[in-house]
VONUVO-662558 format. One record per residue (C-alpha): x, y, z; residue number from 0. Coordinates in nm, 3 decimals. Example, Ala and Ser with C-alpha at 12.3 -4.5 7.8 and 13.67 -1.06 7.14 Angstrom:
         x         y         z   resi
     1.230    -0.450     0.780      0
     1.367    -0.106     0.714      1
//
This chain:
         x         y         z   resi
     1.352    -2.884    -3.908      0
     1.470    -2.569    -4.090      1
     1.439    -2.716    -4.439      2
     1.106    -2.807    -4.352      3
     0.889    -2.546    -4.546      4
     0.503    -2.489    -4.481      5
     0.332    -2.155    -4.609      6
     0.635    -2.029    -4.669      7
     0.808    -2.079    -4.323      8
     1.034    -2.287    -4.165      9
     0.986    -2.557    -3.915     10
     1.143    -2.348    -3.677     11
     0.992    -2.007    -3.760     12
     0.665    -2.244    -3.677     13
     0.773    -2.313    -3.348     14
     0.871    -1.937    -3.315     15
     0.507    -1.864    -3.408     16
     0.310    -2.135    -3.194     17
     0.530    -2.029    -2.888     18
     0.467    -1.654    -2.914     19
     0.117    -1.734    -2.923     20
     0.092    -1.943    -2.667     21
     0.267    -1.645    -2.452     22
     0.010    -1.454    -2.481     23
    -0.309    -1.669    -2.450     24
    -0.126    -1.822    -2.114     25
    -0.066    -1.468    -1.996     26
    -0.383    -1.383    -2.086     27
    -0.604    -1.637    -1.974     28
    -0.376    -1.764    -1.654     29
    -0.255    -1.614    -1.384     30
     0.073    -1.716    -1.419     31
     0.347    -1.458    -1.321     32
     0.461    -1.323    -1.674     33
     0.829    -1.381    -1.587     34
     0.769    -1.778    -1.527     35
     0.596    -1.783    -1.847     36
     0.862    -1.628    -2.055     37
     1.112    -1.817    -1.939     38
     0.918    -2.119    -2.043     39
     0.898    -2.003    -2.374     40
     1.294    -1.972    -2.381     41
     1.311    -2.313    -2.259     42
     1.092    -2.418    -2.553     43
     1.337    -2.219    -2.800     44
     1.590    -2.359    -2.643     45
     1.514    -2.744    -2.633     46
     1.368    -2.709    -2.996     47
     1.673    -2.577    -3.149     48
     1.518    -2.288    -3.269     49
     1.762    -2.074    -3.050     50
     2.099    -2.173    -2.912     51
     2.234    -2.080    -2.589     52
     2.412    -1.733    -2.720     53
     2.064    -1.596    -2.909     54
     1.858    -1.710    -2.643     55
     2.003    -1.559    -2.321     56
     2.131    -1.276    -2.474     57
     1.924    -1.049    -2.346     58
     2.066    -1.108    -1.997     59
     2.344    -0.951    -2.129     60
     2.191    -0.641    -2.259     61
     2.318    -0.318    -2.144     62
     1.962    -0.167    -2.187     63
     1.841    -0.444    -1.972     64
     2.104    -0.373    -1.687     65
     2.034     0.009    -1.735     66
     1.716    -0.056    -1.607     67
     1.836    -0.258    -1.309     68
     2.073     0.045    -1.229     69
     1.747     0.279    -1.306     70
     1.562     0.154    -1.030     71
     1.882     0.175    -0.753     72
     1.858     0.574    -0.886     73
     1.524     0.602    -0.851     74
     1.533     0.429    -0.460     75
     1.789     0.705    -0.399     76
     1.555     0.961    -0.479     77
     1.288     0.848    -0.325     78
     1.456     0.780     0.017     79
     1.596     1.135     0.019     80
     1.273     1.271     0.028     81
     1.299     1.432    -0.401     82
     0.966     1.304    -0.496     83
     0.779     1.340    -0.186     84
     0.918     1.700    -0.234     85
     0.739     1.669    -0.596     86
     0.431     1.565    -0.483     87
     0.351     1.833    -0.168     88
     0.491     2.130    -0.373     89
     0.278     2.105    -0.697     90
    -0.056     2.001    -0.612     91
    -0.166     2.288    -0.421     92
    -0.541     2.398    -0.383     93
    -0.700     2.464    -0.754     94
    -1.010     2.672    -0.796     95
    -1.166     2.418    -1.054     96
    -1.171     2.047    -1.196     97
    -0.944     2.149    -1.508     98
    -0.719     2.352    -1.272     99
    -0.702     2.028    -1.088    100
    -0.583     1.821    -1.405    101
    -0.298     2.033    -1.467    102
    -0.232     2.067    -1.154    103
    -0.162     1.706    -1.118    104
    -0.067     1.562    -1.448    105
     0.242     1.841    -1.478    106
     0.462     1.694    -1.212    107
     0.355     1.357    -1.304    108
     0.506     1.338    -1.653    109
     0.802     1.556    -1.595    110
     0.877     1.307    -1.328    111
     0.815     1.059    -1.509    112
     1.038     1.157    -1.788    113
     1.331     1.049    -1.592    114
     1.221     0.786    -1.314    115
     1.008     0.472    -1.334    116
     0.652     0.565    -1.389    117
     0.557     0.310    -1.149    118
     0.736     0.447    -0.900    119
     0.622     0.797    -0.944    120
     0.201     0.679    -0.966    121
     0.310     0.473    -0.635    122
     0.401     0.814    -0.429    123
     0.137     1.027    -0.591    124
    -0.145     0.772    -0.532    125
    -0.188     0.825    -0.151    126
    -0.166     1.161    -0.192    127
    -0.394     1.235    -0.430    128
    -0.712     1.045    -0.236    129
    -0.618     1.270     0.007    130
    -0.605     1.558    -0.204    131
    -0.923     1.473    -0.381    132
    -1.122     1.476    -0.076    133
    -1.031     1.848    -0.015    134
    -1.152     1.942    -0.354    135
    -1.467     1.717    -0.318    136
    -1.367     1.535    -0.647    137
    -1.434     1.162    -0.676    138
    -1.106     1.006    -0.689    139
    -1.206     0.801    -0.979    140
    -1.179     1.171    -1.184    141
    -0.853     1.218    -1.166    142
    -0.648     0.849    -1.078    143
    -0.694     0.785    -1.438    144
    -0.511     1.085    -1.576    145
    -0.287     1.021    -1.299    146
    -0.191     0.720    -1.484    147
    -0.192     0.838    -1.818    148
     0.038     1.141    -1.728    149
     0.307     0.889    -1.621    150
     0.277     0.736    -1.962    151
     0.266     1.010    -2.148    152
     0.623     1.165    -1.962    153
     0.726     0.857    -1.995    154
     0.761     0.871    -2.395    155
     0.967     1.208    -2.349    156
     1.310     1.044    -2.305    157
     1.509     0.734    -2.395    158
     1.498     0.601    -1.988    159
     1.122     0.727    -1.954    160
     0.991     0.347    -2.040    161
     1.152     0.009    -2.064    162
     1.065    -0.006    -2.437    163
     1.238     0.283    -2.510    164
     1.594     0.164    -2.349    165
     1.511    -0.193    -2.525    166
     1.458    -0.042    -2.877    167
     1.717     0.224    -2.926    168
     1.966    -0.077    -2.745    169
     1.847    -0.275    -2.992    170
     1.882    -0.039    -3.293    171
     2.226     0.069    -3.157    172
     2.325    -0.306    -3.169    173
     2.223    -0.343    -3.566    174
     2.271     0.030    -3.668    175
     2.601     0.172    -3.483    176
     2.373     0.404    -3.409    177
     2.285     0.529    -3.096    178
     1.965     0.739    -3.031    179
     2.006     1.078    -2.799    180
     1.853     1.112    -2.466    181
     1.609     1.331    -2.563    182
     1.556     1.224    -2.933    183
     1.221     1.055    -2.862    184
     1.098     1.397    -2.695    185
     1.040     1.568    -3.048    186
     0.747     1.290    -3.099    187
     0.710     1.215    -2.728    188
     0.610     1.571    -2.653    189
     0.380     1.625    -2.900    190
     0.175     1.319    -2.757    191
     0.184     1.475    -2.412    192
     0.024     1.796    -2.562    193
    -0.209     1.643    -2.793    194
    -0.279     1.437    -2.489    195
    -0.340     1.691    -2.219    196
    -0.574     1.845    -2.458    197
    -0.781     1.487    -2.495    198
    -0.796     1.461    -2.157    199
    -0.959     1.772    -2.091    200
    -1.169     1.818    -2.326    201
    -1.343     1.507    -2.297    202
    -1.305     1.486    -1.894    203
    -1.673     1.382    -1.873    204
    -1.560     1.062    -2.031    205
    -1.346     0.949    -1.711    206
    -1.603     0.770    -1.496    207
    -1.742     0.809    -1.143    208
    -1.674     0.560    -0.906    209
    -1.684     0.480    -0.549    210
    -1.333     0.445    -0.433    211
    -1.224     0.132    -0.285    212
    -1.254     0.208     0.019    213
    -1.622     0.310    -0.026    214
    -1.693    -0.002    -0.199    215
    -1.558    -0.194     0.166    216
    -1.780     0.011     0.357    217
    -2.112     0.031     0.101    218
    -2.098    -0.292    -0.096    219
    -2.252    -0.634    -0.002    220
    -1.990    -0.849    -0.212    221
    -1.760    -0.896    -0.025    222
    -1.620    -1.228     0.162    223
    -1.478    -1.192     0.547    224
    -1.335    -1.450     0.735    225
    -1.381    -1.485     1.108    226
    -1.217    -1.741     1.360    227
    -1.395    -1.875     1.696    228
    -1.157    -1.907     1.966    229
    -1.192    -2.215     2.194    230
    -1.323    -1.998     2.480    231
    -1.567    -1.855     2.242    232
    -1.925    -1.808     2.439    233
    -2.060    -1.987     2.111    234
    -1.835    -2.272     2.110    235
    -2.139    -2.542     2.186    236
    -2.385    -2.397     2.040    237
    -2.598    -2.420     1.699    238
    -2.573    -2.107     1.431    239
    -2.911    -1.997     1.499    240
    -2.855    -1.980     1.872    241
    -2.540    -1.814     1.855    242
    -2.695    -1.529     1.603    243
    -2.455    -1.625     1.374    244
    -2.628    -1.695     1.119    245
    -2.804    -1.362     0.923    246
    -2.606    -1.059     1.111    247
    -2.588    -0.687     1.056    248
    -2.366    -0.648     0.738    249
    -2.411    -0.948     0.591    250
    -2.479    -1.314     0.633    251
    -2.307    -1.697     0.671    252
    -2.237    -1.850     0.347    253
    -1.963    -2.135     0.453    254
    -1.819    -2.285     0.786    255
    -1.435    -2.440     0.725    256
    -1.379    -2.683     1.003    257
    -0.974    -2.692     1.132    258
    -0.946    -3.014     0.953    259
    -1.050    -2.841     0.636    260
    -1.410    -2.956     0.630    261
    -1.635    -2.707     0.453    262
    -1.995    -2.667     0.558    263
    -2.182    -2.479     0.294    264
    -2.408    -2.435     0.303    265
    -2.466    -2.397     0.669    266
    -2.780    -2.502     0.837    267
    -2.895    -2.307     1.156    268
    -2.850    -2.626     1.363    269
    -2.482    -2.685     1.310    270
    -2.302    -2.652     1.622    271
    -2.014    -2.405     1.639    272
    -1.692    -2.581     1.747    273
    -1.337    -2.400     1.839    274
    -1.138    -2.381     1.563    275
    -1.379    -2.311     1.310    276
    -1.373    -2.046     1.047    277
    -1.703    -1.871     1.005    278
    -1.704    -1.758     0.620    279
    -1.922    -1.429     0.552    280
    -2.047    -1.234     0.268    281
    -2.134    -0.851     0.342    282
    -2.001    -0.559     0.464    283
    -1.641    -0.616     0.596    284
    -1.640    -0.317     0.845    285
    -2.006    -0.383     0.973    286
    -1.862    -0.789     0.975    287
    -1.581    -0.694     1.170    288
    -1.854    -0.578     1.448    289
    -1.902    -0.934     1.547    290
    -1.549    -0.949     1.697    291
    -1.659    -0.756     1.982    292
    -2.024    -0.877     2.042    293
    -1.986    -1.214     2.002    294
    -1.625    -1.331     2.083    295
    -1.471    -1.377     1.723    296
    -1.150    -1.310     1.571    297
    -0.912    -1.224     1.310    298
    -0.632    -1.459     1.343    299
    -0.397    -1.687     1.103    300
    -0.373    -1.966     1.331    301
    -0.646    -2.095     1.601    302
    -0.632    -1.946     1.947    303
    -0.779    -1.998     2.278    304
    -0.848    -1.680     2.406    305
    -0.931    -1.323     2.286    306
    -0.694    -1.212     2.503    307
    -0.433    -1.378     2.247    308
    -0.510    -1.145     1.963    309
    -0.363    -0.752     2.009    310
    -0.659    -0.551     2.059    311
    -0.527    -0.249     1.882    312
    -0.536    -0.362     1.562    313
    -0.657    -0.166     1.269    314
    -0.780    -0.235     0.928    315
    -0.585    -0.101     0.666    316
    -0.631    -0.115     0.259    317
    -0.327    -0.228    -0.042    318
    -0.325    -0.256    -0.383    319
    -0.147    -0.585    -0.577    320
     0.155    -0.395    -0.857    321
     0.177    -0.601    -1.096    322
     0.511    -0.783    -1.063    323
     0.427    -0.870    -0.680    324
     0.533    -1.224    -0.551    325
     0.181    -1.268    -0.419    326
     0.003    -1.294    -0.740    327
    -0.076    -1.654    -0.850    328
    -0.091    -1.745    -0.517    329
    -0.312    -1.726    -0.187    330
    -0.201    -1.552     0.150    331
    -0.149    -1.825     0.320    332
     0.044    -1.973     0.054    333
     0.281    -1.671     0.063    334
     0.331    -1.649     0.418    335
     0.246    -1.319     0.475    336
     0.014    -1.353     0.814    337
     0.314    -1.509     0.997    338
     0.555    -1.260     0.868    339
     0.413    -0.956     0.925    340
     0.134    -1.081     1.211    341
    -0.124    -0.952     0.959    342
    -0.490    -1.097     0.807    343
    -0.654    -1.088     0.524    344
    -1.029    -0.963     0.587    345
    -1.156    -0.905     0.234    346
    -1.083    -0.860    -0.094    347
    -1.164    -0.600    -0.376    348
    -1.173    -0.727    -0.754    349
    -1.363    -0.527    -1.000    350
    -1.708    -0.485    -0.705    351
    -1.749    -0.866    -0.726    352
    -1.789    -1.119    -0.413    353
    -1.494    -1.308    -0.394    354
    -1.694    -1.672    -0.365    355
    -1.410    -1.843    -0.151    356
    -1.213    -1.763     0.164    357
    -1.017    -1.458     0.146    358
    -0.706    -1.593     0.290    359
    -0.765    -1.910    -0.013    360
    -0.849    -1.651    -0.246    361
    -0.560    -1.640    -0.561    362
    -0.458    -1.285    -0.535    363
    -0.454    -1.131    -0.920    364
    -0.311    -0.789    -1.047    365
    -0.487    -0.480    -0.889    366
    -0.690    -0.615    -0.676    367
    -0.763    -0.415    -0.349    368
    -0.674    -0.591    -0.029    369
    -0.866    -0.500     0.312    370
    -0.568    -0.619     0.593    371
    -0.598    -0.622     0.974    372
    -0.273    -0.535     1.147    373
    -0.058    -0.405     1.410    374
    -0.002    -0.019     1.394    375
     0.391    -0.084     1.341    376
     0.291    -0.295     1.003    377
     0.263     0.080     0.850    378
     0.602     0.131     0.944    379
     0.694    -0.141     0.732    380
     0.617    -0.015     0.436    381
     0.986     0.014     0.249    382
     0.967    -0.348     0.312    383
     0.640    -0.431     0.132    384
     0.678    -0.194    -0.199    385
     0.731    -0.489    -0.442    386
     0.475    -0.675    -0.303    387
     0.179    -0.413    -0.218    388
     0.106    -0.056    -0.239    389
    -0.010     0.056     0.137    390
    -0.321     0.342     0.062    391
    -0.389     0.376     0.423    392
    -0.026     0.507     0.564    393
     0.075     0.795     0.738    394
     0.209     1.052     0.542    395
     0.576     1.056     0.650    396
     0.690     1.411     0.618    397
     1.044     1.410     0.479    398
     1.193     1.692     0.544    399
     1.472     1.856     0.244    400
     1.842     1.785     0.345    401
     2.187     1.811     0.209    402
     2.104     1.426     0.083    403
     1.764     1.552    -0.117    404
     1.973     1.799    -0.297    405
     2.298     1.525    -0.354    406
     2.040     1.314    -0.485    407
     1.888     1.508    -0.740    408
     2.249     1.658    -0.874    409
     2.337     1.295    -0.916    410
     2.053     1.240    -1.137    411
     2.104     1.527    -1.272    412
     2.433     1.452    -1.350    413
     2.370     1.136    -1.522    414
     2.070     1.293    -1.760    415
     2.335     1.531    -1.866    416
     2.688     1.307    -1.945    417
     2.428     1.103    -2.148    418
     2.254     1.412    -2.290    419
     2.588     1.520    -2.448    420
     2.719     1.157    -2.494    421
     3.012     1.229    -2.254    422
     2.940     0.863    -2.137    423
     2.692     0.598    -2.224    424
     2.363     0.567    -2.089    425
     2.484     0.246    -1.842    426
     2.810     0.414    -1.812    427
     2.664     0.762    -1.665    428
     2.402     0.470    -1.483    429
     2.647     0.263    -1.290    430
     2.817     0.565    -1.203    431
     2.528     0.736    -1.069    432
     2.431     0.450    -0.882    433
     2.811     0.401    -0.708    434
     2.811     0.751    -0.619    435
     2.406     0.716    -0.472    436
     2.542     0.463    -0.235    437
     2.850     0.661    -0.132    438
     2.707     0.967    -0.017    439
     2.432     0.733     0.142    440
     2.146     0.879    -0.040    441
     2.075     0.520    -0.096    442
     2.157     0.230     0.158    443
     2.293    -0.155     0.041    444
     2.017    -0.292     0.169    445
     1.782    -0.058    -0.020    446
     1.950    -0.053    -0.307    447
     1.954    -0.431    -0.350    448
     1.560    -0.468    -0.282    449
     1.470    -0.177    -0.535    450
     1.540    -0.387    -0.805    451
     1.265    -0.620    -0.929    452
     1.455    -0.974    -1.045    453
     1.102    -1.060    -1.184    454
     1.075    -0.755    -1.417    455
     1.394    -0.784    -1.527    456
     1.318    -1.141    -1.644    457
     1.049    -1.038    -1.839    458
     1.251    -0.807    -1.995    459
     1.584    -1.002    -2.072    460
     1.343    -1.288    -2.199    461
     1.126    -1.097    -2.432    462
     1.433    -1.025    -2.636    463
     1.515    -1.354    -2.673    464
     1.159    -1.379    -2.811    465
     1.256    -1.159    -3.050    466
     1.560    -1.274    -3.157    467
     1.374    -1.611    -3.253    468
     1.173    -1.365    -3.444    469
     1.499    -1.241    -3.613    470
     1.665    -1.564    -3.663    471
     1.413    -1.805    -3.798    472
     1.350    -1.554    -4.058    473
     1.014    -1.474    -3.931    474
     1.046    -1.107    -3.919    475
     1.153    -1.096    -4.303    476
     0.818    -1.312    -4.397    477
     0.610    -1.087    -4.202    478
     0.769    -0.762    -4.368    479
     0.759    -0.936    -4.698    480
     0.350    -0.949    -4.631    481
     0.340    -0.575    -4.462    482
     0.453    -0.475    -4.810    483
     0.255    -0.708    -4.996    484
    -0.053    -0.559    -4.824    485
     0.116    -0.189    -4.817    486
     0.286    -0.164    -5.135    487
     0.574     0.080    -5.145    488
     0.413     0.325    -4.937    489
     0.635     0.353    -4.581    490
     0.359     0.549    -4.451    491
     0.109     0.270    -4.475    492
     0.373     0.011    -4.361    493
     0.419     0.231    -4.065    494
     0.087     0.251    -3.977    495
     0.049    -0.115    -3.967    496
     0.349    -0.201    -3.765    497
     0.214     0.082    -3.484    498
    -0.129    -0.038    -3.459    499
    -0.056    -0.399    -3.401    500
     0.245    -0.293    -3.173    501
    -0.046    -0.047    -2.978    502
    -0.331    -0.357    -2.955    503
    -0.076    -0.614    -2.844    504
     0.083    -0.385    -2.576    505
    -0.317    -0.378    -2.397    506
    -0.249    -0.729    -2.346    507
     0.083    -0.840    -2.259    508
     0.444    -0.651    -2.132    509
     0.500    -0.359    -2.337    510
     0.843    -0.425    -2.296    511
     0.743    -0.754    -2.494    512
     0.574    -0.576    -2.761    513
     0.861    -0.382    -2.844    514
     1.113    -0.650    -2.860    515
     0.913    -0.874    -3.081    516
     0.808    -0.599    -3.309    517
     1.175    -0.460    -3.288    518
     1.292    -0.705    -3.586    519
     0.978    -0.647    -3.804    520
     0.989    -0.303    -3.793    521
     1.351    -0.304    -3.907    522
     1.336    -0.562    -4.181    523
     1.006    -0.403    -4.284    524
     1.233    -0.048    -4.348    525
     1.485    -0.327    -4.510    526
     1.263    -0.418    -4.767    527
     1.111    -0.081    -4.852    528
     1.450     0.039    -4.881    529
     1.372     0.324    -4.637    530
     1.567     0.473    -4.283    531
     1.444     0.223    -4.049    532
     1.463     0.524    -3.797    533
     1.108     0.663    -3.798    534
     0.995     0.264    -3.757    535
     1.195     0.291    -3.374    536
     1.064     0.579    -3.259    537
     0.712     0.529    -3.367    538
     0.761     0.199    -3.190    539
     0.826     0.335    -2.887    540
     0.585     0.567    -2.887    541
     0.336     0.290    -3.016    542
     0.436     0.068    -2.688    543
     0.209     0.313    -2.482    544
    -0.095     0.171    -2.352    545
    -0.419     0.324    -2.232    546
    -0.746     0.097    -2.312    547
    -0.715    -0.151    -2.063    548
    -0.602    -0.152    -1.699    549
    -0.365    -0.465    -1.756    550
    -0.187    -0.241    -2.014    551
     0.046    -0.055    -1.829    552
     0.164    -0.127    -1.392    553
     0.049     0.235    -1.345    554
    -0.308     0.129    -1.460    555
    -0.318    -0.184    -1.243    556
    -0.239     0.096    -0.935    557
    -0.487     0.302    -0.956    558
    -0.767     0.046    -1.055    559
    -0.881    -0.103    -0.714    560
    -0.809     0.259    -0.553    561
    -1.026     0.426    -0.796    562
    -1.307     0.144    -0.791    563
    -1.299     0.097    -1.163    564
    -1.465    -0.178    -1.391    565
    -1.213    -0.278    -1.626    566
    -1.403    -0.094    -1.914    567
    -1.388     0.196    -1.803    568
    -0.981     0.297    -1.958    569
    -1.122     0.209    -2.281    570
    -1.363     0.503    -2.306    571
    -1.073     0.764    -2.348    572
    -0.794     0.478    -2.395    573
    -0.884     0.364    -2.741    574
    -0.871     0.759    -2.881    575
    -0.552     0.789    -2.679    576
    -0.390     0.497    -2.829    577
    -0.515     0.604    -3.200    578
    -0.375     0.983    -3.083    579
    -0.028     0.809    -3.079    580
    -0.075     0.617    -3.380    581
    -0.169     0.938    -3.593    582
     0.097     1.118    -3.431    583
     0.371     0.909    -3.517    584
     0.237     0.879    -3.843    585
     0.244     1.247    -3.939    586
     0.542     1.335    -3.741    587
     0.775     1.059    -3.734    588
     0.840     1.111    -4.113    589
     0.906     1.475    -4.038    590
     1.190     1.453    -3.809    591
     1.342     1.118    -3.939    592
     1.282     1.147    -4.312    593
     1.233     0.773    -4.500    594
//
């Protein structure tokens, strides 16, 4: 196959090609989880002969892949020792005015996120800052998106600030010898945050105002809720219409499911309620959830007899979907979640539109907003939930500082700095950091071993196998053959190029991916101009940055459903964000790494 030529390519740069592409159309278009599809696309690498076994797992291997996995052990410690709750209730304080409240917020956010995942740090500042927002009377829709974009801009401040960041200069260490410092992004990195900040408020009355999520359960009409009759139901018997089941206050019937998964829809008033059933509404969850009380109804997973069966002091709490949870692609029942945590799903949020089926059958998608019914100890489970939801609704746990809050942040302290003046490698001063997390207890087995997401790390060790294919098959030297065909000889232009399509295809898949697969172009594109490939990297990694849509970035996805955005509403500022970076690392990049 690899002496098979067409346009120029091989047979198995073609299969390279179709199988990138059809990455991104199936994450785009499907819901399958991302790090399903990627191994796929290995699989098809593999079985093709395109890769062998070495080129193709590789990235399994990678120390800037098992940096990350050591990251987020670092980052557990600090947040179970209290460090960024710390963060949160020391900087936010009580500004006089909107802008004062930007700063305020943003500040903490990207120097935080400098060093820790910026997932993480939008995860603990979320709660707070719907709190926060209804002190100041500002709509939390005004200041959840620069929430987000703070943590991406800190995040471009420092080699560990983003995943593409660790991948790249791995990467470029690997084919260079050289390694990039710990702060060597920052010269670029922090210019963005400026040049950011400044965007941001300057042109504040682009950032929309929106209900927040849990206005839009309370206000909107379009929204499904799903309520069980018990068999000693007084309206076991008797038809819709005599039950006054039919329109109610709130909303109205749109489907009956039977318990042997007959659907009535749509229902007549003269069908006869039977035990068992599931009585499907459209309307106003809250005012929905009325009917419990006047009319015998409940919330329950399985059927019951009695009332009496279901824990009367149950409350209604609200959860956002991160993007690498285990419930996406799949319903709640289908995950197990009601029997696990004695929980149900009431309604669901996505984008202000009526979800047309059952919520419990309802395929649960990236940010959505999920309204759950539960016992008052399911708050208490929250350490136990993080990968899979983000609770908006629990109690503020006040953590007070101790000896481990201060261990904690000298070992991370510690490990910023051996790297800082290359005393020991970046997974070196990691793995350390993480051993000595776990011995002083800032950071339990247990803990430790469910802070790190096998799923994202999948993505991650996968996408550079994806771009090793791009490497190998000679791919990456026919693209940068026709970057300087259309560019000339100018590296400027070239650059340019390579950071816009890096910047468009990050707004639509991993970023993580868009690094590794532009990795090799960028550095056979400096091959063939004859140029440092340096400036290429760390414009890459600033160009991995994504603000125009919310399935861009996690942090995005996190704040969506909370702030009750439409999914055009990051593009407004987005777009000029992600041609700031562009610009920047245009003008800049050249400066500090000559060509």
């Amino acid at each position: 196959m690899e002496q098979i030529l067409f346009a120029g390519l091989s047979g198995y740069a073609w299969v390279a090609v179709l199988t990138m592409l059809g990455v991104f159309a199936v994450l785009i278009a499907t819901k399958l989880p991302a790090d399903f599809v990627f191994l796929g696309a290995l699989a098809i690498l593999l079985l093709t002969g395109t890769l062998d076994m070495q080129e193709a797992f590789s990235g399994f291997s990678s120390s800037s892949v098992i940096t990350v996995g050591f990251m987020f052990v670092l980052v557990a410690g600090l947040t179970e020792t209290g460090v960024l709750h710390w963060i949160t209730r020391k900087c936010l304080g009580t500004p006089k005015s909107y802008t004062g409240a930007l700063l305020r917020l943003m500040a903490p956010v990207s120097a935080a996120s400098a060093f820790l995942s910026n997932t993480t740090v939008v995860s603990m500042f979320l709660q707070i800052v719907l709190i926060w927002s209804k002190k100041l009377s500002i709509k939390p829709s005004k200041l959840l998106i620069p929430l987000s974009y703070a943590s991406v801009l800190g995040g471009l401040c420092t080699i560990i600030g983003t995943p593409p960041n660790l991948i790249i200069s791995g990467l470029y260490a690997k084919e260079t010898g050289t390694m990039f410092g710990f702060f060597e992004v920052g010269k670029l990195g922090i210019i963005c945050l400026v040049v950011g900040y400044l965007m941001i408020l300057l042109m504040k009355r682009l950032l929309p105002e929106r209900n927040q999520s849990s206005e839009q359960f309370s206000q909107s009409k379009e929204f499904t809720t799903e309520l069980l009759v018990p068999s000693d139901c007084p309206s076991v018997a008797k038809t819709v219409a005599e039950a006054g089941l039919g329109q109610v206050d709130g909303g109205h019937i749109v489907e009956i499911m039977r318990f042997d998964k007959e659907i009535i829809s749509p229902v007549p008033d003269d069908e006869f309620i039977i035990g068992g059933d599931r009585l499907i509404y459209t309307g106003v969850p809250e005012k929905l959830m009325a009917l419990k009380a006047s009319h015998g109804l409940v919330t329950a997973a399985e059927h019951v007899y009695s009332v009496s069966e279901v824990s009367k002091d149950r409350t209604l709490v609200q959860a956002v979907v991160p993007e690498y949870s285990s419930l996406i692609g799949r319903t709640f029942m289908g995950r197990n979640f009601e029997k696990l945590f004695n929980v149900v799903l009431v309604a669901v949020s996505r984008e202000g539109k009526r979800i047309e089926n059952s919520p419990r059958e309802t395929v649960i998608m990236p940010g959505d907003t999920l309204l759950i019914e539960c016992n008052p100890d399911f708050l208490g489970q929250a350490d136990m939930l993080e990968k899979d939801l983000v609770l908006l609704n629990q109690p503020d746990k006040d953590i007070p500082v101790s000896r481990k809050t201060i261990v904690a942040s000298v070992i991370m302290l510690a490990v910023v700095l051996l790297t800082t003046f290359n005393v020991l490698s970046l997974v070196t001063a990691s793995l350390i950091g993480l051993l000595a997390m776990l011995a002083t207890r800032c950071c339990s087995p247990a803990k430790a071993r469910a802070s790190i997401s096998g799923s994202t790390l999948i993505v991650f060790a996968a996408s550079l196998g994806l771009g090793s294919a791009i490497q190998s098959t000679g791919l990456a030297t026919t693209i940068a053959d026709s970057i300087q065909g259309i560019c000339g000889t100018n590296p400027y232009i070239a650059l340019i190029v390579i950071c816009s399509a890096t910047c468009v295809l990050s707004e639509f898949i991993s970023n993580t991916a868009a690094a590794a697969i532009f990795f090799p172009i960028a550095l056979q594109t400096a091959a063939v101009l004859g140029v440092s490939p340096a400036p290429f990297m760390i414009s890459l990694m600033i160009s991995t940055a994504s603000f125009a849509t919310p399935i861009g970035s996690p942090t995005h996805l996190l704040v969506y459903g909370p702030g009750g955005y439409k999914f055009t509403d990051f593009m407004l500022l987005g777009v000029l964000m992600n041609a700031m970076t562009v610009i920047v690392s245009a003008i800049f990049a050249p400066m500090f790494w000559p060509f």
